[in-house]
C-alpha positions in Angstrom: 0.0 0.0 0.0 1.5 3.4 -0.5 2.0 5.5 2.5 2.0 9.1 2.4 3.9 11.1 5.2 4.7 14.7 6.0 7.7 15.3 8.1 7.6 18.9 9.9 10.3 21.0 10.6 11.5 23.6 12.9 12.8 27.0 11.9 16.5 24.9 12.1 15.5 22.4 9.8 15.1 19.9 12.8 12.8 17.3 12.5 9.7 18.3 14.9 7.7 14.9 14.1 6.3 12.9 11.3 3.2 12.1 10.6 0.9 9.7 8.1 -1.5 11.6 6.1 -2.8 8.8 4.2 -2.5 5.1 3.3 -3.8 4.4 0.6 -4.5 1.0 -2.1 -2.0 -0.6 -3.5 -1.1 2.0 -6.3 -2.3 5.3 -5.1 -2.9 7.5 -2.0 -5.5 10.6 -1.8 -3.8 13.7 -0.4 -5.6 16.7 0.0 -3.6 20.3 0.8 -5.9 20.4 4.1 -4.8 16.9 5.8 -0.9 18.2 5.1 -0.7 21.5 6.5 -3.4 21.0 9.4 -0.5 19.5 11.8 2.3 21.4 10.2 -0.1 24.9 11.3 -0.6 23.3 14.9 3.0 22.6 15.6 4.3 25.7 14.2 6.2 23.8 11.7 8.2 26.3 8.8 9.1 23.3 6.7 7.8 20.7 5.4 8.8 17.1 3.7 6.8 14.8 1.7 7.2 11.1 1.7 5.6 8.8 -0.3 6.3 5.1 -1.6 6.2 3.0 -4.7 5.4 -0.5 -5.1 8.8 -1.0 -7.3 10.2 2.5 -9.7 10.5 5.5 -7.5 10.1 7.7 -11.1 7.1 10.2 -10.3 3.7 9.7 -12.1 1.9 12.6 -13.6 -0.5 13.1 -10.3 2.7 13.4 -8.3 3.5 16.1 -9.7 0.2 17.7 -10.0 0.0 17.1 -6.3 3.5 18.0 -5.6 3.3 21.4 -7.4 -0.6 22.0 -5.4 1.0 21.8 -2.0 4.1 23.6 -3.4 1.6 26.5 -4.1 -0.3 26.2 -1.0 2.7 26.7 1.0 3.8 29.1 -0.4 0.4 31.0 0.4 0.3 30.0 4.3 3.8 30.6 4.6 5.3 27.2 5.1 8.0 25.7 2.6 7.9 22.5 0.9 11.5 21.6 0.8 11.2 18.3 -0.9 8.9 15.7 -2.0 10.9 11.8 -2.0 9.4 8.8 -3.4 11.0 5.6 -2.3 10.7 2.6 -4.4 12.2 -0.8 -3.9 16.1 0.2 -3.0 15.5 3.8 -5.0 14.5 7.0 -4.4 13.7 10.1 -6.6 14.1 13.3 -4.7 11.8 16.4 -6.4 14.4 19.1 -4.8 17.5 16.6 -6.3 15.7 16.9 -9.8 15.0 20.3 -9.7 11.2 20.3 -9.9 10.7 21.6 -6.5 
C-alpha cells in the first residue's frame, strides 16, 4: 500500500515529528492540501517534507506532480516551505528538490 507522510520541521531544519496523512490502495494515496498542512499549522512547523512510496520504480507519475506542485503553491500561500517531495521505491528514491522540480 503506498503510505504518504509529512515530516515537519522547525525553523532549524530539525525534525519536529512525522506524521501519516494517508494510506492508501495498492497504487495510489489521496492527499488533500488540508490533511498536510493542518498539523504542520498546529506545531508551528516552517518546513515541510513529503514522503511517499512506490510498489517498485521510484520515477514520479503525472499526479505526483500535479499534487507536488498543489501543496508547493499552497505553502507558499500559508507561509510554510515545501522543501522536498521523496518517493521511495524498492532500493531507490527520486528526490523532487535533487531533480530540480521543487
Amino acid at each position: 500500500k503506498e503510505i504518504f507522510k509529512v515530516v515537519l520541521l522547525n525553523t532549524k531544519n530539525e525534525i519536529i515529528t512525522d506524521i501519516d496523512i494517508s494510506i492508501g490502495t495498492l497504487n495510489s494515496s489521496l492527499v488533500h492540501p488540508r490533511e498536510v498542512f493542518r498539523e504542520a499549522i498546529r506545531r508551528s512547523s516552517n518546513k515541510i517534507i513529503l514522503i511517499h512510496n512506490h510498489r517498485q520504480d521510484a520515477t514520479p507519475s503525472a499526479e505526483d506532480k500535479v499534487v507536488t506542485n498543489r501543496l508547493v503553491k499552497c505553502g507558499d500561500i500559508i507561509g510554510i516551505e515545501v522543501i522536498d517531495h521523496i518517493i521511495i521505491g524498492d532500493g531507490l528514491y527520486f528526490s523532487f528538490k535533487e531533480n530540480m522540480l521543487i
